[in-house]
N, C-alpha and C positions, 0 to 999 in steps of 0.2 A: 612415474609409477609410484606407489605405494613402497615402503618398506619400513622393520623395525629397525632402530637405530638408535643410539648410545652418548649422550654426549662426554659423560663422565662416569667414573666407577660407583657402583654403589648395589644399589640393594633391586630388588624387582621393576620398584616405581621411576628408573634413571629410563628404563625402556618407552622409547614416543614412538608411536604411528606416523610419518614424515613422508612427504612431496620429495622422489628423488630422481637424479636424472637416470633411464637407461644405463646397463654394463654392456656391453659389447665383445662377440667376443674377437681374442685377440689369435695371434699364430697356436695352434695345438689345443686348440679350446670350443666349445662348443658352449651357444646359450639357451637356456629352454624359459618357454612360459613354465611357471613354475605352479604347479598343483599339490605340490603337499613340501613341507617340509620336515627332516627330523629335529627333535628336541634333545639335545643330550646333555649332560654333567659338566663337557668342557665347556656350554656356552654359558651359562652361568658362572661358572670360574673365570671366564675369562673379563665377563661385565663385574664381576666383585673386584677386580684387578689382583687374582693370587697372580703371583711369579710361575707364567710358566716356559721357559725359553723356547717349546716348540709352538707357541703360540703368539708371537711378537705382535702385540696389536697398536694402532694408531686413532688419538681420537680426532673426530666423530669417529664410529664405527657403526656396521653393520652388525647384524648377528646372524650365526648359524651355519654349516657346513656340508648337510647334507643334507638333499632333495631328491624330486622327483618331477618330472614334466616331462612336454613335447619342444622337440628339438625345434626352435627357429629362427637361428645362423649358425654357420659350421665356420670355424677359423681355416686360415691358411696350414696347409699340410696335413688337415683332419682327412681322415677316409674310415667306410665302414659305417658312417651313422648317414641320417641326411633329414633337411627340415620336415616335420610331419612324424618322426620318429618316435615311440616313448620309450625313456630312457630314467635310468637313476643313477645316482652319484655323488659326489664331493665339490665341492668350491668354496668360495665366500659370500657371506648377506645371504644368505637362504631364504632369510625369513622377509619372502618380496615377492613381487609380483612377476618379477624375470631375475635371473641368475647363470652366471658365468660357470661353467663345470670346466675342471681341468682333468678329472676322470669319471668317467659315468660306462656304464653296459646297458645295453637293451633288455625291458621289463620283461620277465620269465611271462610267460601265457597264465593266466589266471589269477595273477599278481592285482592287485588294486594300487593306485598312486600311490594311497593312502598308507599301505602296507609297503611298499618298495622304498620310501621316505626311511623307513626305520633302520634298513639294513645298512649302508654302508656302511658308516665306523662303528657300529658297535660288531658286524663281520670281522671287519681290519683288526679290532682290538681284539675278538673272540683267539684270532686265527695267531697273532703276533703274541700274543698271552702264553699260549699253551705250547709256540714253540718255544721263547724264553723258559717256562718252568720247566722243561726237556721231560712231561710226563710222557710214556710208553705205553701201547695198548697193552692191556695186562694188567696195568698198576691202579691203584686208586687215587683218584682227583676230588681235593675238598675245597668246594666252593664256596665263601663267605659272602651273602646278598647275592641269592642266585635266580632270582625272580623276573627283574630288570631284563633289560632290552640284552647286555652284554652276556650277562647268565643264563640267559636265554638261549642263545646263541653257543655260547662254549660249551652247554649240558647237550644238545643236541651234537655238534661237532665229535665229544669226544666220545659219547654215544656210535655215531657213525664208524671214528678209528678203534672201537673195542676196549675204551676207557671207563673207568666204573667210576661214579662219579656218585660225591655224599654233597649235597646242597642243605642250605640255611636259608630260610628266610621267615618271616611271620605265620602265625598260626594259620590265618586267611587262605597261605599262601604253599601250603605243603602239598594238597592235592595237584597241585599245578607241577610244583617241582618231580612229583611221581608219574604223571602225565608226560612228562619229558624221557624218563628212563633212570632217572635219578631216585636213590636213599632220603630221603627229607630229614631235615630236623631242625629246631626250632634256635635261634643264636638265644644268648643271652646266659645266665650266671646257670654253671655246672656245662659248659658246651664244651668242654675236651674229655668230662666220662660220659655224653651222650652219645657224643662221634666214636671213642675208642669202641662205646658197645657195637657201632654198624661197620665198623673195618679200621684195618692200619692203613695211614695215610701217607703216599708215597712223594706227594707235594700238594699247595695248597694256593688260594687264590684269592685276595680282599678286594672283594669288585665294591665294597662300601664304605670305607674309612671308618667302621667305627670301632674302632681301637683294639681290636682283637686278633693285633698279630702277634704279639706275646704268645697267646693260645695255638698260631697256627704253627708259629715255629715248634712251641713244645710236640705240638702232633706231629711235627715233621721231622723233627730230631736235629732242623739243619736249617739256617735262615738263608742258607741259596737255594733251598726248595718251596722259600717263599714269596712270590708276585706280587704285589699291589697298584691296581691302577688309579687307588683312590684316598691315601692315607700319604699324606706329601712328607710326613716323620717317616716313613718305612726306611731312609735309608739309616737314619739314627739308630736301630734295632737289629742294621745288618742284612734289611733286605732292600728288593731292588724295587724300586718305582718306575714301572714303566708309560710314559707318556708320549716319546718319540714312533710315529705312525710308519709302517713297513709300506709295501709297497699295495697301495691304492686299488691300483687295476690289474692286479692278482686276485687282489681278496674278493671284489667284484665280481671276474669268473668264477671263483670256487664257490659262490653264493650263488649266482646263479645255476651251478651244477650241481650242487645240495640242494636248493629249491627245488630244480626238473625232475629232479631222482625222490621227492617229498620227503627228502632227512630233514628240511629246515624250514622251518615257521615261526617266525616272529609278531603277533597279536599285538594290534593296535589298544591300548588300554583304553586312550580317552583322545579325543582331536580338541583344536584350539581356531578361533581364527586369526589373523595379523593382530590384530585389537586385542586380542587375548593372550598374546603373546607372556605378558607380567605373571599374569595366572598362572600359564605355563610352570615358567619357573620357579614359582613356587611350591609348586606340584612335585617339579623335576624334588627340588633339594628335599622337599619331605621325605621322599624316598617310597617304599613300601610297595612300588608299583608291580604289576603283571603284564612284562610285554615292554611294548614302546608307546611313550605320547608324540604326536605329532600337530605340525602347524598345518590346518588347511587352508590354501588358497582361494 
């Protein structure tokens, strides 16, 4: 089969298109042809080789974590799915022609591959986020990079539990953030008197590393009201960096029951193919997106 793969760390171009044998699956696992996969910020972090201990990787390596496909082998003690299935979910190597799940759900009705690809972890992380920052519906939630597949995700969420939510993200990209339910405003220099004029902030959320939790703390009053899943100094400043993933095939039912109920849509921004994959991530680490990029099969 086809797959992206890694021999060493480094920058976009370490990524080769490679002849690789079949995965298989094993006890509690299930394999699909795979039709789309997601692009996220760990998979690039983890081919640059940052430090990230919930991410222990081995070279060669595959890339990527979440997909989407038709189920065709089911492991020992699986029940509930069966070959022919379509399903999304989490595993390893994504970015391939077949891939191992070790959690996946069956695709909500009107769902596209393409679109089902996106949600897993950036669900996982929406849903594990906003319990970590312990915000209350009532309160105000300030999202820094709220554009993105994750922000995407959490403005909608907190939307749903009665959270009022102020988002950042580029000029481009404000219309979208108000399309979600959200306050918009734009980051960048004067961003703590633009937020104070749309509400007091009851906690705050750096889904982009770029250097602005100084500012969220000031708005929050309190650096344990400050999250980051993307600025690896946050614990230097007193807050917490969260990269340890909760429980998988939770977050997947509760995506899928926001999706049924149409609280949750996650917008494909731009697709890729294996080949394309370099591109990809280049993409990914610019940043600035609307939605999720995904790899198509």
């Amino acid at each position: 089969m086809k797959m992206v793969s890694f021999a060493e760390f480094g920058g976009p171009d370490v990524l080769q298109l490679v002849d690789a044998e079949e995965p298989h699956a094993g006890p509690g696992q299930i394999r699909i042809a795979v039709r789309a996969a997601g692009v996220n910020p760990v998979d690039w972090r983890i081919r640059e080789g940052q430090d990230l201990p919930a991410h222990p990787i081995e070279l060669p390596s595959g890339v990527g974590q979440d997909a989407s496909g038709v189920v065709d082998e089911v492991g020992e003690g699986v029940d509930g799915v069966a070959v022919g299935d379509r399903v999304f979910g989490e595993g390893s190597s994504t970015y391939a022609e077949f891939a191992v799940l070790k959690a996946w759900a069956h695709i909500p009705e009107g769902v596209t591959f393409e679109e089902a690809a996106g949600y897993p972890s950036v669900v996982e992380t929406a849903l594990r986020i906003l319990r970590e920052v312990g915000v209350q519906p009532g309160q105000t939630l300030l999202v820094s990079g709220a554009s993105g597949g994750v922000g995407s995700a959490v403005l909608q969420i907190a939307r749903d539990r009665g959270i009022t939510v102020i988002g950042t993200a580029g000029p481009s990209n404000q219309d979208y953030l108000r399309s979600l339910g959200a306050l918009a405003t734009t980051y960048g220099d004067g961003l703590v008197e633009r937020v104070r004029l749309l509400g007091r902030v009851d906690a705050a959320l750096d889904l982009a590393g770029s250097g602005v939790i100084p500012e969220l703390v000031e708005l929050t009053g309190d650096p344990r009201k400050v999250i980051s899943i993307a600025d690896l100094g946050a614990p230097e400043l007193g807050v917490r960096f969260s990269g340890a993933a909760g429980s998988v095939p939770d977050a997947l039912a509760e995506a899928v029951e926001l999706i049924s109920r149409g609280r949750l849509h996650i917008p494909v921004a731009k697709s890729y193919t294996l080949a394309e994959a370099a591109a990809a991530h280049v993409d990914s680490q610019a940043g600035h997106t609307r939605g999720r990029r995904v790899i198509v099969v």
